[in-house]
C-alpha positions in Angstrom: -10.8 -19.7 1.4 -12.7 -18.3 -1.4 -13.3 -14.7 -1.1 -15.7 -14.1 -3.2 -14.2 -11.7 -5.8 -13.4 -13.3 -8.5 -14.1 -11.0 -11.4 -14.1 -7.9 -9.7 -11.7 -5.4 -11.4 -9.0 -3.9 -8.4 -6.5 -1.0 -9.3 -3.4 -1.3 -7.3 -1.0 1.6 -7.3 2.9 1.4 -6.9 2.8 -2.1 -7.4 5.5 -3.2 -9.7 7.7 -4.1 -6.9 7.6 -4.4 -3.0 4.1 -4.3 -0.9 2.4 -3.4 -3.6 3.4 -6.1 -5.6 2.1 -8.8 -2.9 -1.1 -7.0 -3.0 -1.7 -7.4 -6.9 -0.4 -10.6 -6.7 -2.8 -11.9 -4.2 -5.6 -10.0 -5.6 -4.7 -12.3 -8.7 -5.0 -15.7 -6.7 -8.1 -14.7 -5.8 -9.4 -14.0 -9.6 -9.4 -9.9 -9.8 -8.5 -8.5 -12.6 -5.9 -5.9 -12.6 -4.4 -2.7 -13.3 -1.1 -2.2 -11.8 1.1 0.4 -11.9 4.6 1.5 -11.2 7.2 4.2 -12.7 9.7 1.7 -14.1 8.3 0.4 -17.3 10.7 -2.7 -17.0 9.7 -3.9 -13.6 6.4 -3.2 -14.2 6.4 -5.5 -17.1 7.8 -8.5 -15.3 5.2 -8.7 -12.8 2.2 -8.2 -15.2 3.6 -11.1 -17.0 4.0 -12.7 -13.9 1.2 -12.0 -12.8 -1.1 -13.3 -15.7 1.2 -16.7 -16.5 0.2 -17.7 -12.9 -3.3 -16.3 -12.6 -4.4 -16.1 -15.9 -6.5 -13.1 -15.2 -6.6 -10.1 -17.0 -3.9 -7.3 -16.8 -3.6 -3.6 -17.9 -0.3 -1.9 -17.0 0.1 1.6 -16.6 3.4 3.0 -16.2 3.0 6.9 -14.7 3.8 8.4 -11.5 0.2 8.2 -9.5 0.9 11.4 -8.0 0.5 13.5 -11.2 -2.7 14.5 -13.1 -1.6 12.2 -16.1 -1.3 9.0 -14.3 -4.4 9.3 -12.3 -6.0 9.8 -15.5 -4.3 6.9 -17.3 -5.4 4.6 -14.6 -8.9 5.7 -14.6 -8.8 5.1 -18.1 -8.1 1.9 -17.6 -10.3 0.9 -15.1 -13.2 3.3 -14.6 -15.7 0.8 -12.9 -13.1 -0.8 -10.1 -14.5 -2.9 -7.6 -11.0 -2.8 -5.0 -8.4 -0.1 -5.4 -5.2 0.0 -3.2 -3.5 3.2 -2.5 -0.1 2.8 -2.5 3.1 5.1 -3.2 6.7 5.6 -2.4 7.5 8.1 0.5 9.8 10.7 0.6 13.4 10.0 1.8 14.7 9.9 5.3 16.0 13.6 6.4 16.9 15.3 9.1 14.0 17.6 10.7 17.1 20.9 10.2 16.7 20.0 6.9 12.9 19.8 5.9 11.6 22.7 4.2 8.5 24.0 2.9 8.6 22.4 -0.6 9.3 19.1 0.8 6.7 19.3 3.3 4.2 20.0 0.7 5.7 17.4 -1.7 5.6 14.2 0.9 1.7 15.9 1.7 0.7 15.3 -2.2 2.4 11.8 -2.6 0.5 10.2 0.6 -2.2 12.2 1.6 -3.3 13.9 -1.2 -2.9 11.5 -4.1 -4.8 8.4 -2.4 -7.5 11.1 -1.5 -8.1 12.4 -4.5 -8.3 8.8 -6.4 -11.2 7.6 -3.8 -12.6 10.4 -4.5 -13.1 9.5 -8.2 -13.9 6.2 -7.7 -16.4 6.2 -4.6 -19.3 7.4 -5.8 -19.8 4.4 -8.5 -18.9 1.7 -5.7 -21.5 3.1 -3.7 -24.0 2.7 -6.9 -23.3 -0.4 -7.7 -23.2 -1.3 -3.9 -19.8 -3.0 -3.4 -16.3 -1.7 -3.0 -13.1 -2.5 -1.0 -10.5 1.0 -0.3 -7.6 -0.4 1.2 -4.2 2.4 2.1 -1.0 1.0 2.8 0.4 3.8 5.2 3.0 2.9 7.7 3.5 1.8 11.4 5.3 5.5 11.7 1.6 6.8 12.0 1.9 5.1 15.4 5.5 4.9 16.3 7.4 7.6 15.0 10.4 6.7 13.3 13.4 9.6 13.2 13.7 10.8 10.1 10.5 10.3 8.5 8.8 13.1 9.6 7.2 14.2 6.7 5.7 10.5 5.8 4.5 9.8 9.2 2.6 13.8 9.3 1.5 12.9 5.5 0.0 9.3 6.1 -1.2 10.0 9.7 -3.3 13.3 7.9 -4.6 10.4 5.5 -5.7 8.4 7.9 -7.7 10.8 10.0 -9.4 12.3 6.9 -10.6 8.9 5.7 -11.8 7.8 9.1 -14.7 9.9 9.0 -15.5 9.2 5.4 -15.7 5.1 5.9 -18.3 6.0 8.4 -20.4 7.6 5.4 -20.7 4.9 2.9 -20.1 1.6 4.9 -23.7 1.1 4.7 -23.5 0.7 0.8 -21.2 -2.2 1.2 -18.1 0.1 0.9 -15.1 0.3 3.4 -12.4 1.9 3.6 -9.3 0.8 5.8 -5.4 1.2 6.2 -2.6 -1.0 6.8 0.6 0.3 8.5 3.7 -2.1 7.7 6.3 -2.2 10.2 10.0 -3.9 8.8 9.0 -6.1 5.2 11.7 -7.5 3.4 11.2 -4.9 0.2 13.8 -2.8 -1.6 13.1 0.0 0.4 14.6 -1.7 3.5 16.9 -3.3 1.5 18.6 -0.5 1.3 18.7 1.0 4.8 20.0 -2.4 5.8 22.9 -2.1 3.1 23.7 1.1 4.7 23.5 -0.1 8.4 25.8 -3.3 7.1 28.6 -1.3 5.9 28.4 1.1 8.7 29.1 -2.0 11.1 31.3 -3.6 9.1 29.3 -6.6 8.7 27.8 -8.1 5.6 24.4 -7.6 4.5 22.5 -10.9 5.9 23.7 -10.3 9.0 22.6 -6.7 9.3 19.1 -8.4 7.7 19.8 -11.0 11.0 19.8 -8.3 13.5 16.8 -6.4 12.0 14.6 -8.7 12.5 16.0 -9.9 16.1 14.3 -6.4 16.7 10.7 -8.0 15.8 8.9 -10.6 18.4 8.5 -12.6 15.4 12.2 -13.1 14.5 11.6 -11.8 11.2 11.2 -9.2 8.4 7.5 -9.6 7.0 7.4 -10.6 3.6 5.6 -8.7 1.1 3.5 -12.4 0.1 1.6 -12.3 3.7 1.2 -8.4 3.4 -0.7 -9.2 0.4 -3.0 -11.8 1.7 -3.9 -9.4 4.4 -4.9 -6.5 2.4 -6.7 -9.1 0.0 -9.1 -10.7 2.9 -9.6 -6.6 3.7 -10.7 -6.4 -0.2 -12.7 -9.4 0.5 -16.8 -9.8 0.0 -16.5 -11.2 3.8 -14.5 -8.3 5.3 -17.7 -5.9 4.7 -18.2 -5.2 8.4 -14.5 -4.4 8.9 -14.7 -0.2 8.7 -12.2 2.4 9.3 -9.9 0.7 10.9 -6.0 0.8 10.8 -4.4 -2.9 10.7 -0.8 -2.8 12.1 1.3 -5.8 10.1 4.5 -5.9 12.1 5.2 -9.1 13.8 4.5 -7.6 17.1 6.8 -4.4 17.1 4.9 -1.8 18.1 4.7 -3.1 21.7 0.8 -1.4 23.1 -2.1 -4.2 24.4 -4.4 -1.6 22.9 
């Protein structure tokens, strides 16, 4: 299916590895060109490369933390005109509720709520001038389902979500949207490593911890970070245009509602 953005420039944030990885890549596929973004210079590298050999499209890496001043910035540089960008960032670190404080409160608030805020912000106003733009978030099924532990992430991305709600409303009629999706268990590093935990906990070895993960899911499975991509690129699509505000759960059928 072509969907109609080839040529269109995307930024994709946190995307050196994991979910946001499959998101630049299938924005590649279908002919965006790119500026992706991660804090490990190194891994950031081998997926730009990857990234053009296969695609051939153009590629600007920027390795900063998007979170600060000087990374926003940087990325902007790079791409002051984009057509698609895709918040994405790294949440804070499971803790205990006894142990959350104030300074970690406010710091899982800035990485995803207020960061992915503030870069619409900057880059709304010329999508709506030039009539076309695609804001996709990757938040987290813990908006819906709490998950213990991640208190702080679910409060941070489920503030996000409410805030932008009311502004997709304001400037879908430019042929702008604005939508989320909330991953539930993807086969990233980021699970990689609970699941490492969990196996030497049990005693068992690490595929079989992966094994009994995804017996959890309806679907069998862990998601892979491939078909998370190809969702959030049909969101960035010139045919998803009537799709606003909404919040698109990707979790082989965990989170068990009919509504």
């Amino acid at each position: 299916m072509d969907l109609g953005i080839k040529g269109r420039k995307a930024i994709v944030c946190a995307s050196s590895r994991g979910l946001g990885r499959g998101c630049a890549l299938a924005l590649a596929e279908a002919g965006c060109d790119l500026v992706v973004n991660g804090r490990d210079a190194k891994a950031l590298a081998a997926t730009a490369n990857e990234i053009r050999d296969r695609y051939g499209v153009g590629v600007t890496e920027i390795a900063a933390d998007v979170s600060s001043a000087e990374g926003q910035k940087a990325l902007l540089g790079a791409c002051p005109a984009p057509d698609i960008l895709v918040n994405n960032n790294g949440g804070p670190p499971p803790k205990p509720f006894s142990r959350i404080d104030r300074a970690a409160i406010l710091a899982g608030v800035e990485q995803n709520m207020i960061t992915p805020i503030e870069l619409i912000r900057a880059v709304i106003d010329g999508m709506t001038e030039r009539g076309f733009g695609r804001i996709v978030n990757i938040t987290s099924l813990s908006v819906y389902q709490p998950i213990p532990g991640l208190d702080v992430s679910s409060g941070a991305r489920a503030g996000l979500t409410a805030f932008v709600a009311g502004v997709a409303r304001t400037v879908a009629s430019k042929n702008v949207t604005i939508n989320n999706i909330l991953p539930g268990k993807f086969d990233t590093d980021r699970i990689r490593a609970t699941l490492k935990f969990g196996a030497e906990k049990a005693g068992i070895s690490e595929d079989e911890q992966k094994n009994r993960v995804g017996e959890t899911v309806p679907a069998g499975r862990l998601g892979t970070a491939e078909e998370f991509g190809q969702a959030c690129a049909f969101l960035c699509s010139a045919q998803a245009g009537y799709i606003v505000g909404q919040n698109l759960i990707l979790d082989g059928g965990l989170f068990n509602s009919a509504f």
